[in-house]
C-alpha positions in Angstrom: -10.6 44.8 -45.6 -7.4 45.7 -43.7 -9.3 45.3 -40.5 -11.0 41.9 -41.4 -6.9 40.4 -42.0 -6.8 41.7 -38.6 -9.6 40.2 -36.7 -9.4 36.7 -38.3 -5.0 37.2 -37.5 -6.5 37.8 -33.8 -8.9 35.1 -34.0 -6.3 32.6 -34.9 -4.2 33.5 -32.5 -6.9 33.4 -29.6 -7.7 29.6 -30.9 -4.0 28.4 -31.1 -3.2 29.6 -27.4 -6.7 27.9 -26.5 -5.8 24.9 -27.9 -1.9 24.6 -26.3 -3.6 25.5 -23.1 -5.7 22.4 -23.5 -2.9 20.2 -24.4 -1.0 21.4 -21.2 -3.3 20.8 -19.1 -5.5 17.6 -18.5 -9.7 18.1 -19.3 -10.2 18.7 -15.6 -7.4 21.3 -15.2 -4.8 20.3 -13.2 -1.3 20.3 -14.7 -0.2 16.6 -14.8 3.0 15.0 -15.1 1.8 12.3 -18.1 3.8 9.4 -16.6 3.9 5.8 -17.6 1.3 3.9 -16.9 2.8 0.1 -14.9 0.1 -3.0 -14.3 -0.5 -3.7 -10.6 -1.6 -6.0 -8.7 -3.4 -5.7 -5.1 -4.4 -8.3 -2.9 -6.7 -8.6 -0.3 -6.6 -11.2 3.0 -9.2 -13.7 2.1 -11.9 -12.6 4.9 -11.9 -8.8 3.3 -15.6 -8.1 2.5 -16.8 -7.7 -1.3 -17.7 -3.7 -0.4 -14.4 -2.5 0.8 -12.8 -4.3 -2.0 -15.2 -2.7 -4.7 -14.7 0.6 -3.0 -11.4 0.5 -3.3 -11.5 -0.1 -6.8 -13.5 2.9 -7.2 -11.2 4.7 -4.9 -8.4 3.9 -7.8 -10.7 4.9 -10.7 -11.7 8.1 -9.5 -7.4 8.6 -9.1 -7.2 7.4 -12.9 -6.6 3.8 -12.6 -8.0 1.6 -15.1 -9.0 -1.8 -13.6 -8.0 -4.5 -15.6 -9.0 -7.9 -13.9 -11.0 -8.8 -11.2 -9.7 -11.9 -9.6 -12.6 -14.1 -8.7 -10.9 -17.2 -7.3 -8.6 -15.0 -4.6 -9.4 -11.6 -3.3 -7.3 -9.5 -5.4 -7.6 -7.2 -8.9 -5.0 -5.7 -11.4 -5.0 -2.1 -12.4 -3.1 0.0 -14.7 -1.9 3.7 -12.9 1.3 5.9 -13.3 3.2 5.2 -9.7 1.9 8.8 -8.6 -1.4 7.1 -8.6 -0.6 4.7 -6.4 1.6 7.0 -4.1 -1.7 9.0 -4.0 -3.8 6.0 -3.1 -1.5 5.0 -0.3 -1.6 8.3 1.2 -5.1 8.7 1.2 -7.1 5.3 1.8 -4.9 3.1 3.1 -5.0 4.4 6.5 -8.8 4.3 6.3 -8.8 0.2 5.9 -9.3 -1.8 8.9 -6.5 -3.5 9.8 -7.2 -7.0 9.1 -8.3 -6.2 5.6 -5.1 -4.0 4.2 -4.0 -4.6 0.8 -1.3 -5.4 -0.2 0.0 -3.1 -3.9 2.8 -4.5 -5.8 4.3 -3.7 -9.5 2.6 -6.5 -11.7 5.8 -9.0 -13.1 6.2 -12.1 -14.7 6.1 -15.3 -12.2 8.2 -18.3 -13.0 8.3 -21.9 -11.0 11.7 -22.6 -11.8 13.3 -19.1 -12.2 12.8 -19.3 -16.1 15.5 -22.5 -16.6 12.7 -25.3 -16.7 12.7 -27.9 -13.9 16.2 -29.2 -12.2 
């Protein structure tokens, strides 16, 4: 009996480290910072073709972005990503887009005609 105590002590031990491991460390095992996650916005030039802009997109997802909108009326689309995201993103595709099609990444904010005081 004194060895059964022992082996389910063992076994609970064995799941509790298992299961802080799992909490440290994201599902695909890289230790990640869990930073904040800030609304973006990036834009395109208006002659940027449909495909790099949905690659791009993808580009994001597969970094951990969560598109949000999909701008149909200009060439742009929000996002959701911590800023090591983007960082990321910049480092590694940006380069890679033709020139005349770059994007342009900013933090996503709150846009006012008339500064937030109403009209002069």
């Amino acid at each position: 009996m004194e060895t059964l105590k022992w082996i389910i002590s063992l076994l609970m031990l064995l799941v509790g480290l298992t299961t802080g491991a799992a909490i440290a460390y994201d599902y695909d095992g890289q230790n990640q910072q869990h930073e904040a996650k800030t609304s973006w916005l990036i834009s395109f030039p208006e002659a940027a073709p449909a495909a790099v802009i949905d690659d791009l997109m993808t580009k994001l997802e597969d970094l951990g972005a969560t598109i949000t909108h999909k701008f149909s009326t200009i060439s742009a689309f929000s996002f959701e990503a911590a800023q090591s995201v983007v960082t990321d993103f910049n480092s590694r595709f940006q380069a890679q887009v033709n020139a005349a099609w770059k994007p342009t990444i900013e933090a996503d904010s709150v846009v006012t005609a008339f500064d937030g005081n109403g009209p002069v």
